[in-house]
KOLLO-142456 format. One record per residue: x, y, z of N, C-alpha, C, O in turn; residue number from 1. Coordinates in steps of 0.001 Angstrom, whole numbers. Atoms other than C-alpha are relative to their C-alpha. Layout:
N
+---------+---------+---------+---------+---------+---------+---------+---------+---------+---------+---------+---------+-----+
!    n_xx !    n_yy !    n_zz !   ca_xx !   ca_yy !   ca_zz !    c_xx !    c_yy !    c_zz !    o_xx !    o_yy !    o_zz ! pos !
+---------+---------+---------+---------+---------+---------+---------+---------+---------+---------+---------+---------+-----+
!       X !       Y !       Z !       X !       Y !       Z !       X !       Y !       Z !       X !       Y !       Z ! NUM !
...
+---------+---------+---------+---------+---------+---------+---------+---------+---------+---------+---------+---------+-----+
# end
This chain:
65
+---------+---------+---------+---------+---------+---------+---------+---------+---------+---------+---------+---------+-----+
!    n_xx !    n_yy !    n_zz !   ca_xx !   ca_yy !   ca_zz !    c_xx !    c_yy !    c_zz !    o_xx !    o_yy !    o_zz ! pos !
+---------+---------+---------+---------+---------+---------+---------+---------+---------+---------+---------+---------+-----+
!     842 !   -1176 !       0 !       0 !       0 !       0 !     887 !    1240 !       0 !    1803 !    1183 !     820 !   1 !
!    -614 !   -1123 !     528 !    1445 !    3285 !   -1142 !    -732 !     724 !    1136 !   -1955 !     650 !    1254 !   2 !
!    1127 !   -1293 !    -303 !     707 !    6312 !    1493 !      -1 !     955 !    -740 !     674 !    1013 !   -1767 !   3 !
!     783 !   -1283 !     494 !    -921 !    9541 !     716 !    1425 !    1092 !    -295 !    1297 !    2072 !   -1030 !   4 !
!    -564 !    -647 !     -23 !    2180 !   11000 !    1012 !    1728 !    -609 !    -406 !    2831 !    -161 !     -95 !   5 !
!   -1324 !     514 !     271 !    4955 !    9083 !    -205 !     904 !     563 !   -1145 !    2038 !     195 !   -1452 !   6 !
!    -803 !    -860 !    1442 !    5863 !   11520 !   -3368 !    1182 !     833 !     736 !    2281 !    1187 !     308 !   7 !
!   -1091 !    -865 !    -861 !    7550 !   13391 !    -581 !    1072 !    -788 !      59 !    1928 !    -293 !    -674 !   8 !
!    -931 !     765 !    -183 !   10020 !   10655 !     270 !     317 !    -612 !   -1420 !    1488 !    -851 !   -1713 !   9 !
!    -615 !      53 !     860 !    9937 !    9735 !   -2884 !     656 !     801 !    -889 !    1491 !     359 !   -1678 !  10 !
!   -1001 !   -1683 !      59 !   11321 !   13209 !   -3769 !    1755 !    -423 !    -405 !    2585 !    -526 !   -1308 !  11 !
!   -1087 !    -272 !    -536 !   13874 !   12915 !   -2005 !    1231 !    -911 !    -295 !    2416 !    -659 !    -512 !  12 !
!    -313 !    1119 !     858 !   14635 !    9636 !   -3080 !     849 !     104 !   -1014 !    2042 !    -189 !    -939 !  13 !
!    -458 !    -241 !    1521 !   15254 !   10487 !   -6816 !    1277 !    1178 !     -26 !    2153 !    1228 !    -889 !  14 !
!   -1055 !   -1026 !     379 !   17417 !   13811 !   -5796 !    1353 !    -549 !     926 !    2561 !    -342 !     811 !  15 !
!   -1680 !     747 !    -248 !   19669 !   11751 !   -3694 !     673 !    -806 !    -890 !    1899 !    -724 !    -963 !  16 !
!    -853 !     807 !    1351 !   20477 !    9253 !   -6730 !     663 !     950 !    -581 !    1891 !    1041 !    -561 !  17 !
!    -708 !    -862 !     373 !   20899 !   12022 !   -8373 !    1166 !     954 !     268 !    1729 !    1612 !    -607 !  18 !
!   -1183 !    -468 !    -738 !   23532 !   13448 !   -6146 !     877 !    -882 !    -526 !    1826 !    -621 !   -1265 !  19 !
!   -1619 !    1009 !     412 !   25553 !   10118 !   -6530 !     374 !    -185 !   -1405 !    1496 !    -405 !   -1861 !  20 !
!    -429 !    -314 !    1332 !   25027 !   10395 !   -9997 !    1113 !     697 !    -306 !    2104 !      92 !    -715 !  21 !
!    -509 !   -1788 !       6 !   26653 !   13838 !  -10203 !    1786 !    -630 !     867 !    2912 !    -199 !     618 !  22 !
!   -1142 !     297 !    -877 !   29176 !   11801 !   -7452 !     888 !    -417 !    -864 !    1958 !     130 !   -1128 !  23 !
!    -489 !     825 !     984 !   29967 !    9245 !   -9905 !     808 !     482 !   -1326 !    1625 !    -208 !   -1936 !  24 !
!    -469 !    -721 !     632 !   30882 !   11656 !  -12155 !    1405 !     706 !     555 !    2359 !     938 !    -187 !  25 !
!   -1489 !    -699 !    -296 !   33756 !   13280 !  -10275 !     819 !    -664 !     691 !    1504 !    -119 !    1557 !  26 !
!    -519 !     671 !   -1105 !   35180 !   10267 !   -8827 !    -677 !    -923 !     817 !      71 !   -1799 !    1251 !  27 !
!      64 !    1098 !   -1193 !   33218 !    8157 !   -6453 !    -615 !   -1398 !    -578 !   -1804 !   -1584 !    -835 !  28 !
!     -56 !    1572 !     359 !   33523 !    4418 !   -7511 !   -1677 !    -279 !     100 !   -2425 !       6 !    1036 !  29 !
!    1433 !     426 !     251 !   30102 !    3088 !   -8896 !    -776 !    -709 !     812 !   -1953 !    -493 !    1101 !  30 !
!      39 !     751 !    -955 !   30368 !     310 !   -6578 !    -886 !     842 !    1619 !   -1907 !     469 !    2197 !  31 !
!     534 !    -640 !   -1186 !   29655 !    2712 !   -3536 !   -1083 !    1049 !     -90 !   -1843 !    1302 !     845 !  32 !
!    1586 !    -695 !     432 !   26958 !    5055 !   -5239 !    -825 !   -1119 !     412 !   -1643 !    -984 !    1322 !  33 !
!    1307 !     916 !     -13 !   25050 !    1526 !   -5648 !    -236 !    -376 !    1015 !   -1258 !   -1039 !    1191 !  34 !
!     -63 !     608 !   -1749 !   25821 !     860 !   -1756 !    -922 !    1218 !     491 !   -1834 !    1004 !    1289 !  35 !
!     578 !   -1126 !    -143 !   24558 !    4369 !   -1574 !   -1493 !    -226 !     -63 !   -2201 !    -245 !     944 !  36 !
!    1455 !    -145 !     768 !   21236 !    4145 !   -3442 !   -1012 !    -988 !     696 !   -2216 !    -795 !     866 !  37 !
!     545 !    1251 !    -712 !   20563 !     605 !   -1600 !    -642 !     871 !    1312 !   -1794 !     756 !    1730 !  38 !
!     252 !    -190 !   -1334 !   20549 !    2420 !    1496 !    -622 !    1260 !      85 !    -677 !    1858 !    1159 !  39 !
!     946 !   -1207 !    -160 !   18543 !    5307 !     777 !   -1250 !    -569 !    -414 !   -2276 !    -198 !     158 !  40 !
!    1493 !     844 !     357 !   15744 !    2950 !   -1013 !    -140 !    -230 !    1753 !    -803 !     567 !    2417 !  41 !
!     483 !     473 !   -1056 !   15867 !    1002 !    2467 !    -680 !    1206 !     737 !   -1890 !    1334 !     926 !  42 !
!     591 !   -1503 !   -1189 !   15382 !    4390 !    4695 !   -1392 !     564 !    -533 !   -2345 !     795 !     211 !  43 !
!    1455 !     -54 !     666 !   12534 !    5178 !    2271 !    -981 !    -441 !     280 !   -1994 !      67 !     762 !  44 !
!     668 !    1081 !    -196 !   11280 !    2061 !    2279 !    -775 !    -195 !    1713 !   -1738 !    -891 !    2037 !  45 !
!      34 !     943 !   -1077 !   11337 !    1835 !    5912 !   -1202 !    1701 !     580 !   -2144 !    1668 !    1372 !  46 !
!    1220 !   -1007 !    -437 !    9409 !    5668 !    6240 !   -1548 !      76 !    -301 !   -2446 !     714 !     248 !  47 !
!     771 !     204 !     866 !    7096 !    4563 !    3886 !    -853 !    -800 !     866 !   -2053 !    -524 !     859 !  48 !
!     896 !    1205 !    -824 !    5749 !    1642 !    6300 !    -177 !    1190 !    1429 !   -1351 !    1482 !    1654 !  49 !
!     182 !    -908 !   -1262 !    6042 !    4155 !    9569 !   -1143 !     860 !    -653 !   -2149 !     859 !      56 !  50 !
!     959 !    -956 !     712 !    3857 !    6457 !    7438 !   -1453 !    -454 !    -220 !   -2485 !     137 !      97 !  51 !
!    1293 !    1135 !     259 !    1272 !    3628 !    6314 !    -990 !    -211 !    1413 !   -2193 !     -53 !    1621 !  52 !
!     405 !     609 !   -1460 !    1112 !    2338 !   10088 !    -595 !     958 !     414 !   -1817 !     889 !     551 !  53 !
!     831 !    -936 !    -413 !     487 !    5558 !   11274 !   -1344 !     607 !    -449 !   -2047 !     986 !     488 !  54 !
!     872 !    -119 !     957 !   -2287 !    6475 !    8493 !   -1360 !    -998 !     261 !   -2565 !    -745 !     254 !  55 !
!    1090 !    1055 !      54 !   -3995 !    3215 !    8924 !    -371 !     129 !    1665 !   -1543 !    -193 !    1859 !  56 !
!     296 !     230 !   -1499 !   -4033 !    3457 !   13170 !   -1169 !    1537 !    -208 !   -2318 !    1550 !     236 !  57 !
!    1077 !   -1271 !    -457 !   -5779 !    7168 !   12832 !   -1152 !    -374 !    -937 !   -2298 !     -40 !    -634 !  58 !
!    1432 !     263 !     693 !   -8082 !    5782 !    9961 !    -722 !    -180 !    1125 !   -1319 !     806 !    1560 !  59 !
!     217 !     737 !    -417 !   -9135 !    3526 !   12252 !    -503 !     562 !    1472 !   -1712 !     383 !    1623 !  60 !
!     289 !   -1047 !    -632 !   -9423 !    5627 !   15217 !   -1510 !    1052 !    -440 !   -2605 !     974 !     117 !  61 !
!     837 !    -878 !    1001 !  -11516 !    8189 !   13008 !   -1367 !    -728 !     109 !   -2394 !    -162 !     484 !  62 !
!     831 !     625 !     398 !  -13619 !    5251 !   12279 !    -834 !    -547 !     953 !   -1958 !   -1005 !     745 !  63 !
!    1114 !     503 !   -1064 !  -14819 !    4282 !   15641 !    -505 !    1176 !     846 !   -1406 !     936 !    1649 !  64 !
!    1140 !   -1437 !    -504 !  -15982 !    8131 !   16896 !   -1572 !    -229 !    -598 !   -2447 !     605 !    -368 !  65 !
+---------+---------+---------+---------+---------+---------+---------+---------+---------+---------+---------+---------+-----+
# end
């Protein structure tokens, strides 16, 4: 499930690749961009579910007033 708000993180997402892109370009071994990119998906990934959880507990909430 995608939240309501995940364009934000996914933002942020796309302009950090793009940093290592830009990295990759002046030097920093490809190898460690892609170590890079891994570990900014995960952190994403992992706000993305904190975001959901929270979303779905106040639905839910909401839903029994």
């Amino acid at each position: 499930m995608r939240n309501r708000f995940g364009f934000y993180s996914n933002n942020q997402r796309i302009c950090a690749i793009d940093e290592f892109k830009k990295m990759v370009k002046s030097g920093l071994p490809e190898d460690e961009a892609k170590d890079a990119e891994d570990e900014v998906q995960k952190i994403t990934d992992s706000y993305n579910k904190k975001i959901d959880e929270i979303l779905t507990a106040k639905e839910k909430d909401i839903m029994t007033i």
